[in-house]
Short mmCIF file of the C-alpha atoms (twelve columns), coordinates in Angstrom:
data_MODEL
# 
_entry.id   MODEL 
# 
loop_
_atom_site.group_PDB 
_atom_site.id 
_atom_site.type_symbol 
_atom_site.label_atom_id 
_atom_site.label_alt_id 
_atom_site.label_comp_id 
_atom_site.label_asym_id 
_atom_site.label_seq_id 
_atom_site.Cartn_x 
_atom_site.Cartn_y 
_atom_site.Cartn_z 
_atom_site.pdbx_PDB_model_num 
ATOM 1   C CA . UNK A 1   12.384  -3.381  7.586   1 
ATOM 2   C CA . UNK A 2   8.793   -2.913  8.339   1 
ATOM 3   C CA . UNK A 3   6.734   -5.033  10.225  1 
ATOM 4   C CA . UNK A 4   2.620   -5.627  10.071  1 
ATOM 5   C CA . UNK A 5   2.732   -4.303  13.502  1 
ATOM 6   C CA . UNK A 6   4.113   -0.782  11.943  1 
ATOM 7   C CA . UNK A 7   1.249   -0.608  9.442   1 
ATOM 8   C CA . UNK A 8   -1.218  -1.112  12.251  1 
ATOM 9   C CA . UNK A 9   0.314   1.292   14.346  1 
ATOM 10  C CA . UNK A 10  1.129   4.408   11.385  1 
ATOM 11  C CA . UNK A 11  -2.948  3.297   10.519  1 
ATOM 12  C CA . UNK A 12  -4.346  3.979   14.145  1 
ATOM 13  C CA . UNK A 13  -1.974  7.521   14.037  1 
ATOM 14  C CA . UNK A 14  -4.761  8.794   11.027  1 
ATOM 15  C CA . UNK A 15  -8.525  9.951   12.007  1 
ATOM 16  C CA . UNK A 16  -11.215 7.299   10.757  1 
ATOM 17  C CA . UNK A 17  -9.238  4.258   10.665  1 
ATOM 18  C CA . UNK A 18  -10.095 0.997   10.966  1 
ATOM 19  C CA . UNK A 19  -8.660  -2.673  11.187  1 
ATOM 20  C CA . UNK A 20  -11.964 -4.420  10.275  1 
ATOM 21  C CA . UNK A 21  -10.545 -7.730  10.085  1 
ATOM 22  C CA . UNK A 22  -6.607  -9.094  10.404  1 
ATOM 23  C CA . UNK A 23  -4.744  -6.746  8.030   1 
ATOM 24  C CA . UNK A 24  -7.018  -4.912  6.215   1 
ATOM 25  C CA . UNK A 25  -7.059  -1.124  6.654   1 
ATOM 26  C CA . UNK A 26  -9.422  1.239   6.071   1 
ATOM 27  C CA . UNK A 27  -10.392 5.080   6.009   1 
ATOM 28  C CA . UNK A 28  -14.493 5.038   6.656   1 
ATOM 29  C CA . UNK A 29  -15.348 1.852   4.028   1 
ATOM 30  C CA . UNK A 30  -12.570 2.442   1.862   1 
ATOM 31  C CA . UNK A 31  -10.056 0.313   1.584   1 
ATOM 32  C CA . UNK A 32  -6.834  1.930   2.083   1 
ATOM 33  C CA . UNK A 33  -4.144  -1.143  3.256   1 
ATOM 34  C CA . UNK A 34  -3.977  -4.899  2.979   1 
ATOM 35  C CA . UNK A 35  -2.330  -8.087  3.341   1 
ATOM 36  C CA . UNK A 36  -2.059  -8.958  -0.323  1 
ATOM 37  C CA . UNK A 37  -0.679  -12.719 -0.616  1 
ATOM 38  C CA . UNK A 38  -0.191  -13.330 -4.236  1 
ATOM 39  C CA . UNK A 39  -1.936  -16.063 -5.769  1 
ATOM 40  C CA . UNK A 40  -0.935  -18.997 -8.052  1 
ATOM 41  C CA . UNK A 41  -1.479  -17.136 -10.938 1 
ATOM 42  C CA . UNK A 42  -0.144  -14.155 -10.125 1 
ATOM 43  C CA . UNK A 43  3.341   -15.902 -9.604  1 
ATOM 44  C CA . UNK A 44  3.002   -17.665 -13.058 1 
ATOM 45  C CA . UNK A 45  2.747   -14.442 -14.607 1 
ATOM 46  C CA . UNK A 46  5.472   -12.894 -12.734 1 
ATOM 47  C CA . UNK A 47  7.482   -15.865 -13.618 1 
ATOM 48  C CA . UNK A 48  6.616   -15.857 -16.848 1 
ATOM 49  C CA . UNK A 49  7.665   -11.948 -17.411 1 
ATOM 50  C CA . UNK A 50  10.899  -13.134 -16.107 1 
ATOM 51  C CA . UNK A 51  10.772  -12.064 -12.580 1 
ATOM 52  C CA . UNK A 52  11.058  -13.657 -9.513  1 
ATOM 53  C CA . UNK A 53  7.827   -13.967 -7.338  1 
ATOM 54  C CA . UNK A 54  8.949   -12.463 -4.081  1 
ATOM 55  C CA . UNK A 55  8.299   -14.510 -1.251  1 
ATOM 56  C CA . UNK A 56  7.561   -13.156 2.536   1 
ATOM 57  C CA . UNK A 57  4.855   -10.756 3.511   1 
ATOM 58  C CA . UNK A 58  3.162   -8.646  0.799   1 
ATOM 59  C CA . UNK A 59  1.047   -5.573  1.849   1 
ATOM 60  C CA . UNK A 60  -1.527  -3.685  -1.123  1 
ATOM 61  C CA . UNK A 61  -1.680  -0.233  -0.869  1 
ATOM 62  C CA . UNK A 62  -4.155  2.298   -2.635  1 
ATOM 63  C CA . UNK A 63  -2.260  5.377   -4.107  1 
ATOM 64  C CA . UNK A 64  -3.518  8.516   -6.377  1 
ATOM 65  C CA . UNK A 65  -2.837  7.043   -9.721  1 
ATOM 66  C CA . UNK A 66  -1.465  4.189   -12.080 1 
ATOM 67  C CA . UNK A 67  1.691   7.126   -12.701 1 
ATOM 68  C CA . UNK A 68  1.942   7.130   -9.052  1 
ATOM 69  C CA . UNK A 69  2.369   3.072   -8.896  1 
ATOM 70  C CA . UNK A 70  4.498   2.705   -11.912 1 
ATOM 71  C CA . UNK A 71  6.648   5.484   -10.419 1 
ATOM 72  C CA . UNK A 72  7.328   3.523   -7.199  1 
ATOM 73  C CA . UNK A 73  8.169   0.776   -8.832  1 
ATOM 74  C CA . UNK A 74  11.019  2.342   -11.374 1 
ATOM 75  C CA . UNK A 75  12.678  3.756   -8.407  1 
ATOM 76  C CA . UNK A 76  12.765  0.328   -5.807  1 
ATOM 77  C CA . UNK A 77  11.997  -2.197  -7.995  1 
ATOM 78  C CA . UNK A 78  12.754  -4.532  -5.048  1 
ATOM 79  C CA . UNK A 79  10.604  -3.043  -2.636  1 
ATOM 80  C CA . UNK A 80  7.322   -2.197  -5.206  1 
ATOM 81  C CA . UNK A 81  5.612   -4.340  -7.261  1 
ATOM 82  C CA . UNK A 82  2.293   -5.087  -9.114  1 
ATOM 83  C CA . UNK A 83  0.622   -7.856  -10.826 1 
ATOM 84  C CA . UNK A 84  -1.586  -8.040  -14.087 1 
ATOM 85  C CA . UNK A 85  -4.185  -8.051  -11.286 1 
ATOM 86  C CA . UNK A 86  -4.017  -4.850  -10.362 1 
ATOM 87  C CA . UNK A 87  -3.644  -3.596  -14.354 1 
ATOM 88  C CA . UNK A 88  -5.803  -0.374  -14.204 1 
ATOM 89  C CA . UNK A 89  -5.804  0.240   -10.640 1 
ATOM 90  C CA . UNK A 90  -3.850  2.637   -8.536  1 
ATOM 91  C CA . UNK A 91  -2.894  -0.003  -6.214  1 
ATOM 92  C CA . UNK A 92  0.759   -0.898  -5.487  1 
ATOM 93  C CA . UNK A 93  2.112   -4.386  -4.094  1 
ATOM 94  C CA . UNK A 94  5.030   -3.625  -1.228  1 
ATOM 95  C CA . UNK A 95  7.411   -6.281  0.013   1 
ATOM 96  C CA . UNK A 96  7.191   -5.433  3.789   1 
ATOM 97  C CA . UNK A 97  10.063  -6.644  4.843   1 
ATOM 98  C CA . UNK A 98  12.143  -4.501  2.470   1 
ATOM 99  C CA . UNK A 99  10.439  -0.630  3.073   1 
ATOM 100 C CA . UNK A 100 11.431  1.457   5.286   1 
ATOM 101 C CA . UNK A 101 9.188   2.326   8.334   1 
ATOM 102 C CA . UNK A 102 9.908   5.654   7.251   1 
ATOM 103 C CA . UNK A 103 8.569   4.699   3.816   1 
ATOM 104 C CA . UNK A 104 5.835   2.964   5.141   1 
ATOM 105 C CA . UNK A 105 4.549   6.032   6.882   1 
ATOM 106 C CA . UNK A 106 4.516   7.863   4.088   1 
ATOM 107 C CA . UNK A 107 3.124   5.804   1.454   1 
ATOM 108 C CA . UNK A 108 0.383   4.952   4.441   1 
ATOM 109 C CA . UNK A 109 -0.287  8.519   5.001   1 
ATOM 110 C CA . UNK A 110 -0.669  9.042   0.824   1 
ATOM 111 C CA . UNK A 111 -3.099  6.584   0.743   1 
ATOM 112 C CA . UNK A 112 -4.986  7.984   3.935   1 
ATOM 113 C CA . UNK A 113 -5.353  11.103  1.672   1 
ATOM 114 C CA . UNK A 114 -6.540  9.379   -1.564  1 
ATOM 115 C CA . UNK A 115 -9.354  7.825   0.366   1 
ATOM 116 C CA . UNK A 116 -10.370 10.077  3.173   1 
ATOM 117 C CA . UNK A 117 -12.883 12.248  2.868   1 
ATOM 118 C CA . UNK A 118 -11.859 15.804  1.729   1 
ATOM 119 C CA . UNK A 119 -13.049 18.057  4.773   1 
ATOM 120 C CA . UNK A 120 -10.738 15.581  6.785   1 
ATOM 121 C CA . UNK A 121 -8.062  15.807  4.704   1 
ATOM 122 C CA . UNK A 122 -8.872  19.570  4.165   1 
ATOM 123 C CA . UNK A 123 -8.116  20.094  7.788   1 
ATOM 124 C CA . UNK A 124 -4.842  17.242  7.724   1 
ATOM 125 C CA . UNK A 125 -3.009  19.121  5.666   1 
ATOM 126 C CA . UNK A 126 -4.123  22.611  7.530   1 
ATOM 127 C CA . UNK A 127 -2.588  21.011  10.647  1 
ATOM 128 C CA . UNK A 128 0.440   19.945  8.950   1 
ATOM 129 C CA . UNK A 129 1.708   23.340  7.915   1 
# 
């Protein structure tokens, strides 16, 4: 059960981060982590595809591609989500209170790669061997 105080801290772990403003993330000026409340809308269509609109904290998170989100979301269907929002963009919806922090840092870190910029994640993954 993650909390918004593990996204800050797995955030602050990877170079160029910053908290701009309450819950939003980012790598330089790219958006890489967010508090994502859903909006009206949002829960009428999730309603109206038959699924319940989750309720607690919701947390957007950028990852590589759509396959990437859609992937995430067969395997822990409770835990990933999306919205007709987000059609067409590799962002996935997490219910924080049901990842791991384990799977927090991870997705985190895959979405610190997406948007970094390449020399620093060049010399990320050089470290990490």
């Amino acid at each position: 059960m993650a909390t918004w105080y593990d996204v800050a801290r797995i955030v602050r772990e990877l170079a160029l981060t910053s908290e701009p403003s309450p819950h939003e993330w980012r790598v330089g000026k790219k958006l890489l982590a967010w508090e994502r409340p859903l909006r009206p809308s949002e829960r009428e269509a999730l309603e109206h595809e038959g699924l319940e609109p989750p309720d607690g904290e919701i947390l957007g998170v950028r990852v590589s591609d759509e396959g990437v989100k859609f992937g995430l979301i067969a395997d822990e269907p409770d835990v990933y989500f999306t919205t007709p929002h987000f059609d067409g963009y590799p962002v996935v919806l997490v219910r924080l209170a049901k990842i791991a922090v384990r799977d927090l840092e991870d997705l985190i870190t895959e979405a610190w790669l997406t948007q970094a910029p390449r020399k620093l994640v060049q010399e990320f993954l050089a470290d990490s061997r």
